[in-house]
C-alpha positions in Angstrom: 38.2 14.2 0.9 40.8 11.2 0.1 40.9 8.5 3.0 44.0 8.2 5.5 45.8 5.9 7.9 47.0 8.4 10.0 47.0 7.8 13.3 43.8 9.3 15.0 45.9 10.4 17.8 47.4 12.9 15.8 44.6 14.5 14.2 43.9 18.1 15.5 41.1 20.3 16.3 39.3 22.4 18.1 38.2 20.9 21.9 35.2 24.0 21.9 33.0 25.7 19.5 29.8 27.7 19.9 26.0 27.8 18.7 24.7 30.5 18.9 23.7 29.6 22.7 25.4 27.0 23.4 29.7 26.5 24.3 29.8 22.9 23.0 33.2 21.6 24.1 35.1 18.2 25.4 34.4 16.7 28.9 37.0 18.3 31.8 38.2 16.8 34.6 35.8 18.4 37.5 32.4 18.3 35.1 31.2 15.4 36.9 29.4 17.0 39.4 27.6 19.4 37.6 26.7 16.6 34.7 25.4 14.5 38.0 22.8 17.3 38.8 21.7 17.3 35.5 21.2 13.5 35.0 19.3 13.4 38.4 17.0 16.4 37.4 16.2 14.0 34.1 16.5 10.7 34.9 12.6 9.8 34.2 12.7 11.2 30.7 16.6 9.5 30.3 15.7 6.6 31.3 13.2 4.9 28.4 16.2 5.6 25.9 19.5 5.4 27.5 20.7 2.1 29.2 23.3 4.0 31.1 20.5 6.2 32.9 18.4 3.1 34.8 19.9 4.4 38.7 21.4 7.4 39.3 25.4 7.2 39.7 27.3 8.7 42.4 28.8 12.4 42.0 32.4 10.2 42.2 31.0 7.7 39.5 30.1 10.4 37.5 33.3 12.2 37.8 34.9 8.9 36.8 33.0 8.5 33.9 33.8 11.9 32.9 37.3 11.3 33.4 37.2 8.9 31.0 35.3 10.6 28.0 38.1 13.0 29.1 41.3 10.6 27.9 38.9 8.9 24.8 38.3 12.6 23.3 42.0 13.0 24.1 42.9 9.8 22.1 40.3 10.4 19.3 38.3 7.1 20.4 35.1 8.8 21.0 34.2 12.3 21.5 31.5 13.2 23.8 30.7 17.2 23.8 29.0 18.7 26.8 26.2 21.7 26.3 27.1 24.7 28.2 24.6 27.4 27.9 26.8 30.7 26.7 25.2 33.3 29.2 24.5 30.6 32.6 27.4 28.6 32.6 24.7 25.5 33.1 24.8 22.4 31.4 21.9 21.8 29.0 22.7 18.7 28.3 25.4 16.3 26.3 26.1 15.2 22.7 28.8 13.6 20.9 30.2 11.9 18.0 30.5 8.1 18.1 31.0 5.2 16.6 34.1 6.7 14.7 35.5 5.6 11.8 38.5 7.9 10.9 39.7 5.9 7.6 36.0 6.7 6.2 35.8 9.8 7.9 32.3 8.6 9.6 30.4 9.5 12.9 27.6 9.0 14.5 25.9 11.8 16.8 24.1 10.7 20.2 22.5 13.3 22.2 20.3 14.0 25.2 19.2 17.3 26.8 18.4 18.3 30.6 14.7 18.4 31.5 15.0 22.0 32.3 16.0 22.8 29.1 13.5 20.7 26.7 11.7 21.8 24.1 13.4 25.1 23.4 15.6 23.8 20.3 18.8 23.1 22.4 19.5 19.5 20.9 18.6 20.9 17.2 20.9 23.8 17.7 24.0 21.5 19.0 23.3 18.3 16.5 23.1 21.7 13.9 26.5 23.2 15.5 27.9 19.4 15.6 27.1 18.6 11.9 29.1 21.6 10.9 31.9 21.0 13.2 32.1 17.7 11.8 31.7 18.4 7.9 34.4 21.4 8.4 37.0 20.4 11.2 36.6 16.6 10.9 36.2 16.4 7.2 33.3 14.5 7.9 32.2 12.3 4.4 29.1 10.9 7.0 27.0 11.6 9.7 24.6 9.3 11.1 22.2 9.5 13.7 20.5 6.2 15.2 17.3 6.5 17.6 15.0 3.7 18.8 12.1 4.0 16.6 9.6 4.6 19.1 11.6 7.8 20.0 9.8 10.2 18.1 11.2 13.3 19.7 15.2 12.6 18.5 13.8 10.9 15.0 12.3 14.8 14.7 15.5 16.3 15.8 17.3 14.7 12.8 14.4 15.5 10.4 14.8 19.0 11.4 18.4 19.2 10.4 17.4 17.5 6.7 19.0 14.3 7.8 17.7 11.4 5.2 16.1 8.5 7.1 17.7 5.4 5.5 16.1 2.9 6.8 14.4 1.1 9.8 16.6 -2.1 11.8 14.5 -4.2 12.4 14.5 -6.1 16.0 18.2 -4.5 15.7 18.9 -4.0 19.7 17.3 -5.0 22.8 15.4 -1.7 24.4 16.7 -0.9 28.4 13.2 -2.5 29.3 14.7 -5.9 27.5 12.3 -6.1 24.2 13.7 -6.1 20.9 13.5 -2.5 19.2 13.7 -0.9 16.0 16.4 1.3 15.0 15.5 3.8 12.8 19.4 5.5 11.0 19.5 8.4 9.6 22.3 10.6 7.7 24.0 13.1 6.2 26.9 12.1 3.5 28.8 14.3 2.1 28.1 15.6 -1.8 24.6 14.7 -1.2 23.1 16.1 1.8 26.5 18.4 2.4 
């Protein structure tokens, strides 16, 4: 799939698409309550990997946020997808594609999933559902995924999914605790992996 310089504004596709539990679709104006209750419920097991879940935020600063992710999706900057199990209507949790380069056709996919709903393949599913979306709507040419190295549970996630770990960052970021951490990247590109 060529390159472009069109205008990412412009490019069209689906805001929803399903696993085979999960709706994955864009944020909505009015999620932030409900995505609230599910960073509260896992905020210990958040916090270690995400610097944006070190306090709790506010049902209005979450609705803010959400707000947000709403007009970035909308302008193509950065597309965070929320988890919405099919037969509940709950959120299980959050994903996204990142990091976007539309010229090279290159994302990265972030992810974390609600306490509740650990362990039972929910994150492998969407990254799975995510990874398709983005090789057939997006024209996707590569896929990363980045994890701190000591985060064994989403290194496995992309292992899973036959993701090809590229290498190891060294001291590449400072952790939320302040210490330099490694970044382990892994991908998919496409004619190789996809």
């Amino acid at each position: 799939m060529g390159t472009t310089n069109m205008d990412p504004i412009l490019i069209e596709f689906p805001e929803s698409f399903e696993s085979e539990r999960l709706l994955i679709r864009a944020p909505l104006w009015g999620d932030g309550a409900a995505i609230n209750e599910a960073v509260k419920e896992s905020i210990e097991q958040l916090r270690p990997w995400m610097p944006w879940a070190q306090s709790i935020s506010t049902i209005e600063q979450s609705e803010a946020d959400i707000r947000r992710a709403r007009l970035h999706f909308l302008e193509r900057k950065d597309l965070r997808l929320i988890l919405v199990h099919k037969n509940t209507g709950q959120i299980v949790g959050s994903s996204g594609l990142h990091r976007i380069d539309w010229q090279a056709r290159k994302f990265e996919i972030g992810y974390w999933v609600r306490t509740s709903f650990e362990r039972q393949g929910y994150v492998t599913e969407a990254v799975n559902a995510i990874t398709r979306f983005s090789l057939e709507e997006l024209q996707a040419n590569r896929i990363e995924i980045r994890c701190d190295s000591r985060n064994t549970r989403s290194a496995r996630v992309a292992e899973r999914l036959g993701f090809r770990l590229e290498g190891i960052l060294r001291n590449d970021a400072c952790a939320v605790d302040g210490s330099l951490r490694d970044t382990m990247v892994f991908s998919k590109v496409r004619g190789v992996e996809f």
